[in-house]
N, C-alpha and C positions, 0 to 999 in steps of 0.2 A: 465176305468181301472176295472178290472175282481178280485173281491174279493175273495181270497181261500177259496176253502171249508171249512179247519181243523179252518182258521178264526172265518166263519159262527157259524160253530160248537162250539167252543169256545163262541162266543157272545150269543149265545141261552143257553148254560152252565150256562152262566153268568147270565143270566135275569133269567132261571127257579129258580137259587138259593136265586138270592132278594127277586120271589114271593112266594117260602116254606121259607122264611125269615120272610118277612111282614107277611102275609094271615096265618102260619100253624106255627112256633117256639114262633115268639113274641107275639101272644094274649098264645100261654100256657104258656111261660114262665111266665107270668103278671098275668095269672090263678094261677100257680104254688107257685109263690112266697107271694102270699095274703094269702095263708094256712100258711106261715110261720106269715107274718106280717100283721095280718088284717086292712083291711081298717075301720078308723073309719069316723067319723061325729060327730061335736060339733054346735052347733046352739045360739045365742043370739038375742034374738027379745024383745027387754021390753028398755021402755022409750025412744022411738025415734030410738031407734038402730036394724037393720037387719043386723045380722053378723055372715058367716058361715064358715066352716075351715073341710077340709079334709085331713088326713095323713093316713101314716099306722103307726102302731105301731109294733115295732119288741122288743123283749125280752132280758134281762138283761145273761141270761141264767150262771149265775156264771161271766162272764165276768166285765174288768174294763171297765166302758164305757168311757167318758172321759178322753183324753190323752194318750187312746189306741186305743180300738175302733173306736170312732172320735177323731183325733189327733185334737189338740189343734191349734189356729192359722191357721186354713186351713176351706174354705165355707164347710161347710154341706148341705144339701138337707133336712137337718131338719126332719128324719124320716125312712124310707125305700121306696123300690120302685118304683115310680112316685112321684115330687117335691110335699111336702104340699104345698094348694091352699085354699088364703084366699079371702073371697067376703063379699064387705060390698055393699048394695044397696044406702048410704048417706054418703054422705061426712063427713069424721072423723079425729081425733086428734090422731096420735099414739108419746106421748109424747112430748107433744105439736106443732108438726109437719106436717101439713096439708097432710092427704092421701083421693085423692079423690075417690067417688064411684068408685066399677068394682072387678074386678078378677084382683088377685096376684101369683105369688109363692115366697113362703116364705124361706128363708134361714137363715143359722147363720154362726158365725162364734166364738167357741169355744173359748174362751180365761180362762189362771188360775186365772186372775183378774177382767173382764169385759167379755162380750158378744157382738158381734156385732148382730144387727136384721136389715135382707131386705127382704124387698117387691120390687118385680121385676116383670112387665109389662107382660112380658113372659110365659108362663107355658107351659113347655117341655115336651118331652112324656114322659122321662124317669129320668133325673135329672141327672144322672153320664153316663160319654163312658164306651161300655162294653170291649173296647181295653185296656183302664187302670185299669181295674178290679174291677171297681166302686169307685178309689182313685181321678178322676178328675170331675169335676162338668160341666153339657150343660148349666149352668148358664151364660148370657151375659151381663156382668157388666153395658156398654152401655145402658142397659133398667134396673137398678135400678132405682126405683121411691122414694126411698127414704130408709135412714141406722140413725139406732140410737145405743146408747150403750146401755146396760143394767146392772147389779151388778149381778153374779150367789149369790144365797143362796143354802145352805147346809141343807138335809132335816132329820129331825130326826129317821129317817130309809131308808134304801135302797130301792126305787121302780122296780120291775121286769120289770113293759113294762113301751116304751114311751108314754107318754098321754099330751093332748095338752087339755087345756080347756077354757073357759070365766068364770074368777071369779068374783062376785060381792059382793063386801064387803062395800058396800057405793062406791068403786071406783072400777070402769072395770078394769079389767086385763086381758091380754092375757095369763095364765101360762104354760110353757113346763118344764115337769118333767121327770125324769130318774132317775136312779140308786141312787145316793146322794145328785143331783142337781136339783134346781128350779129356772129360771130366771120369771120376771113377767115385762110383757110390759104393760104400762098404754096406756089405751084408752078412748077418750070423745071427746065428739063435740064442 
């Protein structure tokens, strides 16, 4: 069976546009969008523990974050751009929870009374479909390694950008802050 030309044509249409997709739109786009939301880095290396965590952080910019911006009740990506991604090199306790060594991505899920926190085997390229406009998450629930709650706290000033840190107050915390909120996830071995 003899394939149409206008076919051919078509299927070469098709392939040149995935590869000015892949190779020439999505690294600028991923360029593009770190000027908006810089990538940071947070590092915890002291008493036993190697523990690293990459987001970006995008701004408050006047905006309500919580229950607007990220609606309430619905996974987040926990940040902008590419899913934050958590690596602990020793096996660790998040809330007395056994999470073993490796690479994660992190997600939440927003709630006005509690927080859901996972760590998910996976780490996608991008963390939202750009067909839903970044309202659906590539998160696949399947490969959660583990979900805990959390209590948001209420911070005594509005923070501009998102910031994810390791607190050490005598006890590790994982804390993510934003605009009026701070949840803090315990961690220990």
């Amino acid at each position: 069976m003899k394939i149409p030309k206008w076919l051919k044509i078509v299927g070469l249409l098709i392939i040149g546009l995935w590869l000015l997709m892949k190779f020439v739109a999505w690294p600028l786009m991923q360029r593009e969008t770190k000027k908006i939301s810089p990538e940071k880095t947070t590092t915890f290396v002291k008493n036993g523990y190697d523990l690293s965590l990459t987001y970006s952080s995008p701004s408050k910019k006047g905006r309500v974050i919580f229950g607007e911006l990220v609606p309430y009740d619905t996974i987040w990506r926990t940040g902008a751009n590419e899913p934050t991604s958590f690596t602990t090199k020793t096996d660790i306790k998040i809330m007395n929870t056994e999470l073993p060594a490796g690479s994660y991505s992190l997600w939440t899920k927003p709630g006005r009374q509690s927080w859901t926190v996972i760590f998910n085997e996976e780490i996608p390229d991008w963390g939202v479909t750009l067909m839903s406009g970044g309202k659906e998450t590539t998160r696949n629930p399947e490969k959660d390694v583990l979900q805990v709650e959390v209590l948001p706290k209420t911070l005594a000033s509005p923070q501009e950008n998102f910031t994810i840190v390791f607190q050490d107050t005598g006890l590790l915390h994982l804390a993510l802050s934003w605009d009026e909120t701070i949840i803090l996830v315990p961690i220990s071995k």
